[in-house]
VMD Tcl script that builds the backbone (N, CA, C; Angstrom):
set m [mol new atoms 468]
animate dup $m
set s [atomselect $m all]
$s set {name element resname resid chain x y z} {
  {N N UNK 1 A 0.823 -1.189 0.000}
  {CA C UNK 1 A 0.000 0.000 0.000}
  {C C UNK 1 A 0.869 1.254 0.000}
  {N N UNK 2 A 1.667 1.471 0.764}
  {CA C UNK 2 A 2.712 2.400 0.698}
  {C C UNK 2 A 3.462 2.552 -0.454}
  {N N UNK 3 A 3.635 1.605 -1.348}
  {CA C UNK 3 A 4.295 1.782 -2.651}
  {C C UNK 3 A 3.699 2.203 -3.502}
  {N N UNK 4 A 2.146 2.238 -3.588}
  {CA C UNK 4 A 1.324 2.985 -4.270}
  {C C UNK 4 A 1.498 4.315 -4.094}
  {N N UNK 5 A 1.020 4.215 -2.564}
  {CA C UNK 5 A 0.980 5.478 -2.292}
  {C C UNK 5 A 2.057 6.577 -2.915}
  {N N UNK 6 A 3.297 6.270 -2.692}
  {CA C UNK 6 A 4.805 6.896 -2.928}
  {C C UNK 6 A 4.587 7.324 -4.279}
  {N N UNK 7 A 3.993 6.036 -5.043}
  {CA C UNK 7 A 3.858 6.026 -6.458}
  {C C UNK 7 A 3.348 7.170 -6.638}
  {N N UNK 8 A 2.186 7.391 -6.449}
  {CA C UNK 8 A 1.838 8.325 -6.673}
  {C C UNK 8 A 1.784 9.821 -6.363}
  {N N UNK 9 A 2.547 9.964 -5.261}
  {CA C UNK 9 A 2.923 11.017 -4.897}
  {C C UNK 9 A 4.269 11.541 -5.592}
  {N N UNK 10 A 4.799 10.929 -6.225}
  {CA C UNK 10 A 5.947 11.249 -6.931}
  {C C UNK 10 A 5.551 12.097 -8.429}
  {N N UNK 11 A 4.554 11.051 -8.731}
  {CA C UNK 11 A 3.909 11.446 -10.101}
  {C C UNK 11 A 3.110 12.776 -9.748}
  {N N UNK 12 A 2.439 12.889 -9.273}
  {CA C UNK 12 A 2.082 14.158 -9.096}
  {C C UNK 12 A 3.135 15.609 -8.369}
  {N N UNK 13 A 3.764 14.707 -7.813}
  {CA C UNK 13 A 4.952 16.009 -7.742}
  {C C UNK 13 A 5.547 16.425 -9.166}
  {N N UNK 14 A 5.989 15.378 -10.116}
  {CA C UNK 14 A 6.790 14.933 -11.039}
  {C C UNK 14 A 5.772 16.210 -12.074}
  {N N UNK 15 A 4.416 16.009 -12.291}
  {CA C UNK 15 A 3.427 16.552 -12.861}
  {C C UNK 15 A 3.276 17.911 -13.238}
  {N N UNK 16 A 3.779 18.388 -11.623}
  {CA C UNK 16 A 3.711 19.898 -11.414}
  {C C UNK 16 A 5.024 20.572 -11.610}
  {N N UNK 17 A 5.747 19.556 -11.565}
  {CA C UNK 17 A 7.105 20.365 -12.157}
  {C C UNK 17 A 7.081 20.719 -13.340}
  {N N UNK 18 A 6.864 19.576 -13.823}
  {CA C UNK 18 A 6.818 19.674 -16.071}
  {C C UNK 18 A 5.791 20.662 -16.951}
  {N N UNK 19 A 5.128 21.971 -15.362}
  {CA C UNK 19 A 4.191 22.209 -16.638}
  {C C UNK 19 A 5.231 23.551 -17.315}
  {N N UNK 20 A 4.662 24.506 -18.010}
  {CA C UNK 20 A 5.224 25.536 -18.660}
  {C C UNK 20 A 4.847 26.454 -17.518}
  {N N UNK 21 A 6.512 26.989 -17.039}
  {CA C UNK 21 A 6.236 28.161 -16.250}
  {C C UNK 21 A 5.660 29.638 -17.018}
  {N N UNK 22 A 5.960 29.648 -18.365}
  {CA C UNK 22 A 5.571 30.530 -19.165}
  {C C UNK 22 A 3.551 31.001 -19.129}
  {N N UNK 23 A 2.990 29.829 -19.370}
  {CA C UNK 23 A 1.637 29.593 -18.895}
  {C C UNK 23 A 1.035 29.791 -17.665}
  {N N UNK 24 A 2.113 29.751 -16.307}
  {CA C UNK 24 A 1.524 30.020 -15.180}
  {C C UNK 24 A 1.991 31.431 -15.080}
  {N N UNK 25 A 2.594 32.103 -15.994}
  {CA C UNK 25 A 2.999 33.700 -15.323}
  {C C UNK 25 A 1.814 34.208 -16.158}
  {N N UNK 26 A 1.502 34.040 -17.302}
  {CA C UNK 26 A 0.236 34.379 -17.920}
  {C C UNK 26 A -1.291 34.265 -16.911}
  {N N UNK 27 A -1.602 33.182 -16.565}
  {CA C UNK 27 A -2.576 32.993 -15.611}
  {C C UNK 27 A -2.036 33.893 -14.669}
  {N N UNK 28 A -0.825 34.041 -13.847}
  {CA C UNK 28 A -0.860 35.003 -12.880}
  {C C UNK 28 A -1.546 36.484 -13.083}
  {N N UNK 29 A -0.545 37.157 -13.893}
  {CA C UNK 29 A -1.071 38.333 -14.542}
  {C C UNK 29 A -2.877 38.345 -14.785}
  {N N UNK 30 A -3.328 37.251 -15.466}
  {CA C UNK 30 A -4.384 37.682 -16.113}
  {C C UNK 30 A -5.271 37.957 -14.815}
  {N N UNK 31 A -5.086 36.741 -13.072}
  {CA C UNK 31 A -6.000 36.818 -12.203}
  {C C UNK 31 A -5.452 38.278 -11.354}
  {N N UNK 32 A -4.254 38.908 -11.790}
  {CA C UNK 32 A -3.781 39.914 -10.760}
  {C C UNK 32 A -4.973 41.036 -11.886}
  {N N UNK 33 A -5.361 41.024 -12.915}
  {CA C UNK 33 A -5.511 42.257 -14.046}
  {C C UNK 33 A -7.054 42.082 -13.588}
  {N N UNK 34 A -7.825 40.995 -13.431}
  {CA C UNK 34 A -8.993 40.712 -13.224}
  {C C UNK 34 A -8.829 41.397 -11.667}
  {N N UNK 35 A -8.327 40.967 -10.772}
  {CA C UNK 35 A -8.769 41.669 -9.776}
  {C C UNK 35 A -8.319 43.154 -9.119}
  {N N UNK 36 A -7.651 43.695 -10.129}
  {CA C UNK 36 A -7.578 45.276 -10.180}
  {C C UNK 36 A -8.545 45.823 -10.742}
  {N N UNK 37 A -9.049 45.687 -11.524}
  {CA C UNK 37 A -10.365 45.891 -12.077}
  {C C UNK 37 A -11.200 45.612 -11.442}
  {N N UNK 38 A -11.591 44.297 -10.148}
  {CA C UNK 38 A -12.622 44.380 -9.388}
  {C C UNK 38 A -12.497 45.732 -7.958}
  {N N UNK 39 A -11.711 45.526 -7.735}
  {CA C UNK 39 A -11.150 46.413 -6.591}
  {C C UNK 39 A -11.316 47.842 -6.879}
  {N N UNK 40 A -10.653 48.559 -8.315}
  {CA C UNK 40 A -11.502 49.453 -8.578}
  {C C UNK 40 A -12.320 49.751 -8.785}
  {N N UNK 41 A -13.498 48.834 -9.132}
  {CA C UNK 41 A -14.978 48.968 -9.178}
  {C C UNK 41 A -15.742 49.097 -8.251}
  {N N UNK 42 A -14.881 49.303 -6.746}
  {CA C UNK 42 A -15.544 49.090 -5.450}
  {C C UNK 42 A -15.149 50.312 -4.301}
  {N N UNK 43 A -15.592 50.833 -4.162}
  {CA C UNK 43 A -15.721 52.429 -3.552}
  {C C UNK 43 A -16.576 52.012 -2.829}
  {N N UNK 44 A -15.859 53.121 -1.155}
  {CA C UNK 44 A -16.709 53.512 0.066}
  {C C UNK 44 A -16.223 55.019 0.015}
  {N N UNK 45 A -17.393 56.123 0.436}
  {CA C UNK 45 A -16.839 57.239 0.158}
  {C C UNK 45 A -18.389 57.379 1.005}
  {N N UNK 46 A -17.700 58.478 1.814}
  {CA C UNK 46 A -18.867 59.480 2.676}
  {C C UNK 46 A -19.162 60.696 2.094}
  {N N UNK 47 A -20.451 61.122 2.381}
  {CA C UNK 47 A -20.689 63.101 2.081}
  {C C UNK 47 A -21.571 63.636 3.289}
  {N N UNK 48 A -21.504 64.303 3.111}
  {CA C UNK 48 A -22.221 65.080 4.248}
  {C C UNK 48 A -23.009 66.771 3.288}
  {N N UNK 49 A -23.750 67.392 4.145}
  {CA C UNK 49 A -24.479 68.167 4.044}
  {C C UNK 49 A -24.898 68.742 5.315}
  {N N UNK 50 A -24.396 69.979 5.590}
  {CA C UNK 50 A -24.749 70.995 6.862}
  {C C UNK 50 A -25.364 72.054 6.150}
  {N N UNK 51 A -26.499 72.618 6.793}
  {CA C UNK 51 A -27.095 73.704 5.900}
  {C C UNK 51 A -28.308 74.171 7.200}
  {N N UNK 52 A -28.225 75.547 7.332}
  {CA C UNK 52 A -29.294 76.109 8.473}
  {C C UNK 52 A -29.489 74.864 9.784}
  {N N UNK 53 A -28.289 74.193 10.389}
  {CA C UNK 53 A -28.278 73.634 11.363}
  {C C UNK 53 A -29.165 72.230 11.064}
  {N N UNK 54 A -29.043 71.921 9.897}
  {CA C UNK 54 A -29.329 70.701 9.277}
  {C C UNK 54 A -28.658 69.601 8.715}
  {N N UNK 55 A -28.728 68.708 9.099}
  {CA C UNK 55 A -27.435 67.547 8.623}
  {C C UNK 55 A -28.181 66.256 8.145}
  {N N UNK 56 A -27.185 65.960 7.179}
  {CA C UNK 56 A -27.607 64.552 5.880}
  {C C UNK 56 A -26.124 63.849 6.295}
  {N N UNK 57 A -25.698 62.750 6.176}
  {CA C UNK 57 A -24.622 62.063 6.341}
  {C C UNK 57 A -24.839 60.905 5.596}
  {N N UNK 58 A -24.635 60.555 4.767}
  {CA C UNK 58 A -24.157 59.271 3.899}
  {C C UNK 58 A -23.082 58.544 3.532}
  {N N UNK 59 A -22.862 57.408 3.641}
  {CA C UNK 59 A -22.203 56.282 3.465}
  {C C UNK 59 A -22.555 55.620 2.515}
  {N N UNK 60 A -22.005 55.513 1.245}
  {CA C UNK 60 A -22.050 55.063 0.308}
  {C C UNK 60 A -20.948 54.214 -0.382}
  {N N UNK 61 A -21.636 52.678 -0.191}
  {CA C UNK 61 A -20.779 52.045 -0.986}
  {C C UNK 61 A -21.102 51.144 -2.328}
  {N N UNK 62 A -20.044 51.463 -3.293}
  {CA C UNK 62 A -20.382 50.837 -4.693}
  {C C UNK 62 A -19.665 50.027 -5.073}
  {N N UNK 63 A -20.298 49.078 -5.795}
  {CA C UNK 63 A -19.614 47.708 -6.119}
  {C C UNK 63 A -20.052 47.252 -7.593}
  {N N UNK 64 A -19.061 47.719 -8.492}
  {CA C UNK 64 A -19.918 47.308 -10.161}
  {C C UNK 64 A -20.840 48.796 -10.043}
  {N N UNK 65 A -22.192 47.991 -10.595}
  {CA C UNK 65 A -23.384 48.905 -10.567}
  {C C UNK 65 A -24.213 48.864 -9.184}
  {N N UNK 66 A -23.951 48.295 -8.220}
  {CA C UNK 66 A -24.927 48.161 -6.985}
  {C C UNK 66 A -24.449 48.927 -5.895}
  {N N UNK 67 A -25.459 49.806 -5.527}
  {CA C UNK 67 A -24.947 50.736 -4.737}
  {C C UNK 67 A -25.906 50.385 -3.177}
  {N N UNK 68 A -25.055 50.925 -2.037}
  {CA C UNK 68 A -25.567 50.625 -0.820}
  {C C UNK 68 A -24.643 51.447 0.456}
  {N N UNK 69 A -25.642 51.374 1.039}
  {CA C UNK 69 A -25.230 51.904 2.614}
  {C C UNK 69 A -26.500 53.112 3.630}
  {N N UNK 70 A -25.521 53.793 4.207}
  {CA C UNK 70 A -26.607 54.536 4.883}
  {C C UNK 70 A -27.274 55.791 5.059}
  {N N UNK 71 A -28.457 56.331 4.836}
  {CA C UNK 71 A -28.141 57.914 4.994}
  {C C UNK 71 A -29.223 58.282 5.956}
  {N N UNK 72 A -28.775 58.881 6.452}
  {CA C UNK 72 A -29.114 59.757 7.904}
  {C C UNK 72 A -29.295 61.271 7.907}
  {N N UNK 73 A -30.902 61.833 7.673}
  {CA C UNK 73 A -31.127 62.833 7.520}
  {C C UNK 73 A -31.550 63.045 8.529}
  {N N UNK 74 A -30.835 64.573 9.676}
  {CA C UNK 74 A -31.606 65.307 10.663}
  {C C UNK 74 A -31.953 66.418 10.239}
  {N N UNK 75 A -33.035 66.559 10.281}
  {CA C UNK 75 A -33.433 68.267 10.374}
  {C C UNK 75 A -33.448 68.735 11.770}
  {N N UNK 76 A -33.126 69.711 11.621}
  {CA C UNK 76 A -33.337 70.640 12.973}
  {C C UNK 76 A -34.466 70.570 13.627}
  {N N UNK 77 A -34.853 70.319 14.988}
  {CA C UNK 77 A -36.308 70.403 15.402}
  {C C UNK 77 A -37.188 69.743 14.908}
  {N N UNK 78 A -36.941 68.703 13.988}
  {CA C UNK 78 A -37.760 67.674 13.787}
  {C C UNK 78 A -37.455 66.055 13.711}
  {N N UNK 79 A -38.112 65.422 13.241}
  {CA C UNK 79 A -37.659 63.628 13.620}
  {C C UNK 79 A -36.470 64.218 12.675}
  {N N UNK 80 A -35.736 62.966 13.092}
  {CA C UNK 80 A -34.791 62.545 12.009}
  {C C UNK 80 A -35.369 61.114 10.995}
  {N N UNK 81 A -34.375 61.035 10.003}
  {CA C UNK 81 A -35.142 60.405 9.307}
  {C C UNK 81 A -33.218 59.179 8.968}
  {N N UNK 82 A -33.913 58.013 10.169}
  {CA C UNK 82 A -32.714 57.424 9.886}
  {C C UNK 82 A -32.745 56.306 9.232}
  {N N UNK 83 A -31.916 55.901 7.996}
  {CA C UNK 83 A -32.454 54.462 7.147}
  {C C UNK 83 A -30.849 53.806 6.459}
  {N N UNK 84 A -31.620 52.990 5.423}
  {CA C UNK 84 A -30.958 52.089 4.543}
  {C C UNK 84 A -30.858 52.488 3.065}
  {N N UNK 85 A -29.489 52.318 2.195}
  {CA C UNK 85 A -29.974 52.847 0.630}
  {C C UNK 85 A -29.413 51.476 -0.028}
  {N N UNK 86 A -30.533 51.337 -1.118}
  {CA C UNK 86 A -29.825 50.080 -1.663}
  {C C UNK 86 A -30.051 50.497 -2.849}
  {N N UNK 87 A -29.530 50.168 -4.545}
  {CA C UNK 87 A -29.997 51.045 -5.426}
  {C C UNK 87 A -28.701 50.234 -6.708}
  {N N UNK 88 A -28.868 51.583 -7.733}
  {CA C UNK 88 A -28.088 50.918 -8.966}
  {C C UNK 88 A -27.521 52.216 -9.520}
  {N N UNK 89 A -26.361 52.056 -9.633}
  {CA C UNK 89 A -25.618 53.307 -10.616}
  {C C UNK 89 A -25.344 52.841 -11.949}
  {N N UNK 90 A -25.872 54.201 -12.306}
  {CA C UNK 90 A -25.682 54.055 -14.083}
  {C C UNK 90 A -25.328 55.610 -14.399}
  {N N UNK 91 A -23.927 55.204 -15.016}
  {CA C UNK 91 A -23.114 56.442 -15.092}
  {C C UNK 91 A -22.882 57.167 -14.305}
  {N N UNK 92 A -23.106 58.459 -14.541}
  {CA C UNK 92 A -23.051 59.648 -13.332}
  {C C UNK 92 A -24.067 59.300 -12.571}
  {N N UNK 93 A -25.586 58.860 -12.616}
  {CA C UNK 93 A -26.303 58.790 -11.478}
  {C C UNK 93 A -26.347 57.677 -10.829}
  {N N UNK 94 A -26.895 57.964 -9.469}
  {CA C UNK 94 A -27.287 56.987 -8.409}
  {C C UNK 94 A -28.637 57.008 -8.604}
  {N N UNK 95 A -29.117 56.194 -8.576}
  {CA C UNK 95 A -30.676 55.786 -8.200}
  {C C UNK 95 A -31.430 54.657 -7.309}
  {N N UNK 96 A -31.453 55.233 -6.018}
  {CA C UNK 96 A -31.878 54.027 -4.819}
  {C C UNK 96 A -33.025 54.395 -3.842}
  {N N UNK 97 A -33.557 53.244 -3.159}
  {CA C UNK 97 A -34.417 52.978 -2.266}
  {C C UNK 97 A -33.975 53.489 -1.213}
  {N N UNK 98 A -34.476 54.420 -0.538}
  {CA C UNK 98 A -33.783 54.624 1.218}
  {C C UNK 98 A -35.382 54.442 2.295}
  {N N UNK 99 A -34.741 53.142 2.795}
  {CA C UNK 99 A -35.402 52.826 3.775}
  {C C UNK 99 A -35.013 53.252 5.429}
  {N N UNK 100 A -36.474 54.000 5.865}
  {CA C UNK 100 A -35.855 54.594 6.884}
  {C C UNK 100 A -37.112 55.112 7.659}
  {N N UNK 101 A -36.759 55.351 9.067}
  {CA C UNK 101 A -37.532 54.988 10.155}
  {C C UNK 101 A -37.593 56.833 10.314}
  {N N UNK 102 A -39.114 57.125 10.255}
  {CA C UNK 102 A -38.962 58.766 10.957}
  {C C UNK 102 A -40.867 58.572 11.773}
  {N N UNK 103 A -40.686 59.073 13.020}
  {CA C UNK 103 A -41.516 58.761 13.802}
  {C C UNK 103 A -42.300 57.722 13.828}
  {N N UNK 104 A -41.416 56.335 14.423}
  {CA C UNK 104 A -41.417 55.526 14.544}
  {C C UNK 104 A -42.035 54.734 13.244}
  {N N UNK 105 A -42.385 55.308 12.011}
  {CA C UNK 105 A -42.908 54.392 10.659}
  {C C UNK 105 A -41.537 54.077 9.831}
  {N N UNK 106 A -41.775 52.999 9.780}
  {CA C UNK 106 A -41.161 52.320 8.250}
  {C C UNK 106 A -41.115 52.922 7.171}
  {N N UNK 107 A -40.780 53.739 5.959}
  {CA C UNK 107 A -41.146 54.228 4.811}
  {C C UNK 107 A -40.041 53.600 3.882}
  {N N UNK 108 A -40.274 53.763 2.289}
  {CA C UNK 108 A -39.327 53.520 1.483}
  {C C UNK 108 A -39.432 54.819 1.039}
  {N N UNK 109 A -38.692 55.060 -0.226}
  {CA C UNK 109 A -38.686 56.681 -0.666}
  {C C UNK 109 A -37.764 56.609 -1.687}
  {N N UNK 110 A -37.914 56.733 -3.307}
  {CA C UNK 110 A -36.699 56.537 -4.187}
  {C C UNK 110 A -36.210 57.925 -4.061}
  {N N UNK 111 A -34.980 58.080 -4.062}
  {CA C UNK 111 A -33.335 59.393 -3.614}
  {C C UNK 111 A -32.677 59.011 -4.879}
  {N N UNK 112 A -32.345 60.103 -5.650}
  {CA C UNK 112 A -31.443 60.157 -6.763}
  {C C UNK 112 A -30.208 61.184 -6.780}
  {N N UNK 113 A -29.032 60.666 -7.257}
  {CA C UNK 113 A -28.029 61.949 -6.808}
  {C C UNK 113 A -27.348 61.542 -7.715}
  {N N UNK 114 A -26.668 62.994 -8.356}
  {CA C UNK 114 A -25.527 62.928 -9.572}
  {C C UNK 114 A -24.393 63.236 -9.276}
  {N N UNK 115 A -23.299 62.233 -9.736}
  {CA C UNK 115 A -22.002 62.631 -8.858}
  {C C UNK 115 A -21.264 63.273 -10.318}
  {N N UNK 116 A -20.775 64.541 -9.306}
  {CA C UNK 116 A -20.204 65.241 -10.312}
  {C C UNK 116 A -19.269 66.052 -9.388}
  {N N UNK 117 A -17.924 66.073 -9.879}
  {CA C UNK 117 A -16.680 66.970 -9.835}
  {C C UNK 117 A -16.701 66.529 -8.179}
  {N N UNK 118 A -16.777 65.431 -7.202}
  {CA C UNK 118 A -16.513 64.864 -5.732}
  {C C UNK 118 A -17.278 65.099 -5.058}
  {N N UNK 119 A -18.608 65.274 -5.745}
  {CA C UNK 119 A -20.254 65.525 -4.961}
  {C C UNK 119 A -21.112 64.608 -5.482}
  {N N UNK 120 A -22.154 64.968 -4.949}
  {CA C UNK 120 A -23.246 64.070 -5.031}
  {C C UNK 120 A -24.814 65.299 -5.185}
  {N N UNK 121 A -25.327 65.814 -6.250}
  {CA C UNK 121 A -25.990 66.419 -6.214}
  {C C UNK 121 A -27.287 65.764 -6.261}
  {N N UNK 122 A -28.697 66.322 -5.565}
  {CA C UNK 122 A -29.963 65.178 -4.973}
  {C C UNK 122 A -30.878 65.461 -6.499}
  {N N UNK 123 A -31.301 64.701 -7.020}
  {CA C UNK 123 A -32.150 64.961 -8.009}
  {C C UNK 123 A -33.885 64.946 -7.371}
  {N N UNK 124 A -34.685 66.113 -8.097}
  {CA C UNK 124 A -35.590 66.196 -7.612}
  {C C UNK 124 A -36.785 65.726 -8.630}
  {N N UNK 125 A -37.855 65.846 -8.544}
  {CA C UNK 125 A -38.974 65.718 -9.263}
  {C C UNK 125 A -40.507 65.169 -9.133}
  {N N UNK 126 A -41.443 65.092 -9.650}
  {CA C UNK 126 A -42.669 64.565 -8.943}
  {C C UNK 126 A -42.589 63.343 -8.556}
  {N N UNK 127 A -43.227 63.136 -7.710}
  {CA C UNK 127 A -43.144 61.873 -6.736}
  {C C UNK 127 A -44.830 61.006 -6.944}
  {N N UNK 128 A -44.921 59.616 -6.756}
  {CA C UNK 128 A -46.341 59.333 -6.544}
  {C C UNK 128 A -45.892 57.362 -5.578}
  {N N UNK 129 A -47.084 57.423 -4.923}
  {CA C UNK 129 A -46.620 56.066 -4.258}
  {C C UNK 129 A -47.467 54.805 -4.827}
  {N N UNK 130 A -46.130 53.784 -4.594}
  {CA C UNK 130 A -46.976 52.938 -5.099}
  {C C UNK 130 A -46.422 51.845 -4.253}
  {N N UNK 131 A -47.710 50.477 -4.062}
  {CA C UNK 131 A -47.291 49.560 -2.971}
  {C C UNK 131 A -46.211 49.968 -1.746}
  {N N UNK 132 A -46.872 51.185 -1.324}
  {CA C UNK 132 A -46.218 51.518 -0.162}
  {C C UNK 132 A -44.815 52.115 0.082}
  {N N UNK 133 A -44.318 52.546 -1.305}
  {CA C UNK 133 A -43.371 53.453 -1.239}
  {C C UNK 133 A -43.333 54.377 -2.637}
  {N N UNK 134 A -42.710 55.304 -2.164}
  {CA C UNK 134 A -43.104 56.708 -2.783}
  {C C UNK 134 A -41.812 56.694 -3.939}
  {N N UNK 135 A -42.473 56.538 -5.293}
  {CA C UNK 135 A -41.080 56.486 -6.196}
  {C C UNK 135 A -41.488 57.770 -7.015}
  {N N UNK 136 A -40.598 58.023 -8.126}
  {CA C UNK 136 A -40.408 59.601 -8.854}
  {C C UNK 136 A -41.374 58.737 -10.194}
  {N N UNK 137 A -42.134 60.104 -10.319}
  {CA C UNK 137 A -43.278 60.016 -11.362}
  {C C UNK 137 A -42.201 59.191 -12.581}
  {N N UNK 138 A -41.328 59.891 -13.034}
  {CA C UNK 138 A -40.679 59.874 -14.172}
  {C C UNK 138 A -39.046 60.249 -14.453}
  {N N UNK 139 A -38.310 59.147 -14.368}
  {CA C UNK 139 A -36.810 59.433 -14.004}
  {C C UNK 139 A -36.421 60.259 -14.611}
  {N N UNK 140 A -36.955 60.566 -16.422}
  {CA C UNK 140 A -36.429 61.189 -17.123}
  {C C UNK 140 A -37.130 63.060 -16.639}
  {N N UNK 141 A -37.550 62.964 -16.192}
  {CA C UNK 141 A -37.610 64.156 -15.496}
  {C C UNK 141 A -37.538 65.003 -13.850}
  {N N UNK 142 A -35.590 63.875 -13.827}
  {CA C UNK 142 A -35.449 64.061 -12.977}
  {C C UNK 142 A -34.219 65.625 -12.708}
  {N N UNK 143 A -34.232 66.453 -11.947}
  {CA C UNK 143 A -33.653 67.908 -11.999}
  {C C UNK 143 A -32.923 67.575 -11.071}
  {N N UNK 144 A -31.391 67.711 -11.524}
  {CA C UNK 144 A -30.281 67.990 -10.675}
  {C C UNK 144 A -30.139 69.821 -10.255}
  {N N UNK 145 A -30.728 70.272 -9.626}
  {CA C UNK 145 A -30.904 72.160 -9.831}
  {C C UNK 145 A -30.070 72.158 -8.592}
  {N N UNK 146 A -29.207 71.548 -8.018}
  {CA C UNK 146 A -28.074 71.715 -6.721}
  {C C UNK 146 A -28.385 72.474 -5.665}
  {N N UNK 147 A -29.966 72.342 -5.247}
  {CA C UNK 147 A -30.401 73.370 -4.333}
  {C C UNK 147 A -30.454 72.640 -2.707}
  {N N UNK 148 A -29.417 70.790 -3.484}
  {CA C UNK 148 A -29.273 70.073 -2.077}
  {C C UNK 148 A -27.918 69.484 -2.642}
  {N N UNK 149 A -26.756 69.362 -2.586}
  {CA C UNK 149 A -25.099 69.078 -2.837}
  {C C UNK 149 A -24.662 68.649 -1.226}
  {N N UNK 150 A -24.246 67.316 -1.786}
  {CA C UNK 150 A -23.479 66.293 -0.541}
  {C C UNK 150 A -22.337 66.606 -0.998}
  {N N UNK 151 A -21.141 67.052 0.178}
  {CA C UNK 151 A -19.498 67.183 0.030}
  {C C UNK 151 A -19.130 65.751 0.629}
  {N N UNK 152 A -17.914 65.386 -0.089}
  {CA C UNK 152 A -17.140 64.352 0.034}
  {C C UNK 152 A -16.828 64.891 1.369}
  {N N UNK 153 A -16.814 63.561 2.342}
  {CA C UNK 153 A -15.997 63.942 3.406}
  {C C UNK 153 A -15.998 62.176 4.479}
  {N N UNK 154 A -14.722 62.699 5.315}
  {CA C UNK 154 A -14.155 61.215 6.091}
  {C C UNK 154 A -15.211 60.847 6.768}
  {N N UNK 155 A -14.961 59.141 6.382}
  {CA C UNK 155 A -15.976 58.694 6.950}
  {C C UNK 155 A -16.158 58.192 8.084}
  {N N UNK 156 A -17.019 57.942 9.519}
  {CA C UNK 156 A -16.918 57.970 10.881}
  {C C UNK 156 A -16.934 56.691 11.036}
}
mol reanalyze $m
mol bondsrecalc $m
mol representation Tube
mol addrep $m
């Protein structure tokens, strides 16, 4: 049994010697090139928004086209509105679900933002609800008018 065994442990050592090192530096490269390309496709990046003693804070992370994390809107003197964003980027825009708790209800709410020059500007437009969350009448008439701009900033 042991002479098998040997047997075959030789041969498969024997195996891995003989292949073309030329072929395994190729496979190296190609899985190091594949995963620089995944790694850059994958961003965490915070913004924030202070304005008349009002604060937005987001955490946003992207992976490919799927975007996610958290945003946390306080207004001054009123609930805050703290939730979840899950969503899809295509090109310059974001377009996601933010689920989030403001006096004590559950809501969904579609949030759109265009990233441009290390911001995140909020796109606005008519709204109508449906099965219980409130999405934009019509994407294509959605207005980036920057009258709400998230700054890049470190994230906590």
């Amino acid at each position: 049994m042991k002479k098998y065994f040997l047997m075959a442990t030789c041969a498969t050592l024997l195996a891995a010697c003989s292949g073309d090192a030329g072929t395994k530096q190729v496979a190296d490269s190609t899985i190091t090139a594949e995963t620089a390309v995944v790694a850059a496709a994958e961003s965490s990046t915070c913004y924030v928004r202070y304005q008349n003693q009002d604060s937005t804070y987001l955490d946003l992370h992207i992976k490919g086209d799927q975007a996610s994390g958290t945003l946390n809107i306080i207004p001054r003197e009123k609930d805050r509105n703290i939730g979840t964003i899950t969503g899809l980027v295509k090109g310059d825009t974001i377009l996601l679900d933010y689920t989030f708790q403001s006096e004590g209800i559950s809501s969904v709410r579609q949030v759109a933002y265009l990233q441009k020059d290390g911001k995140l500007i909020e796109g606005f437009a008519d709204v109508q609800e449906q099965n219980g969350k409130t999405n934009f009448k019509s994407l294509s008439d959605l207005k980036f008018d920057g009258s709400v701009v998230l700054e890049q900033s470190a994230c906590k």
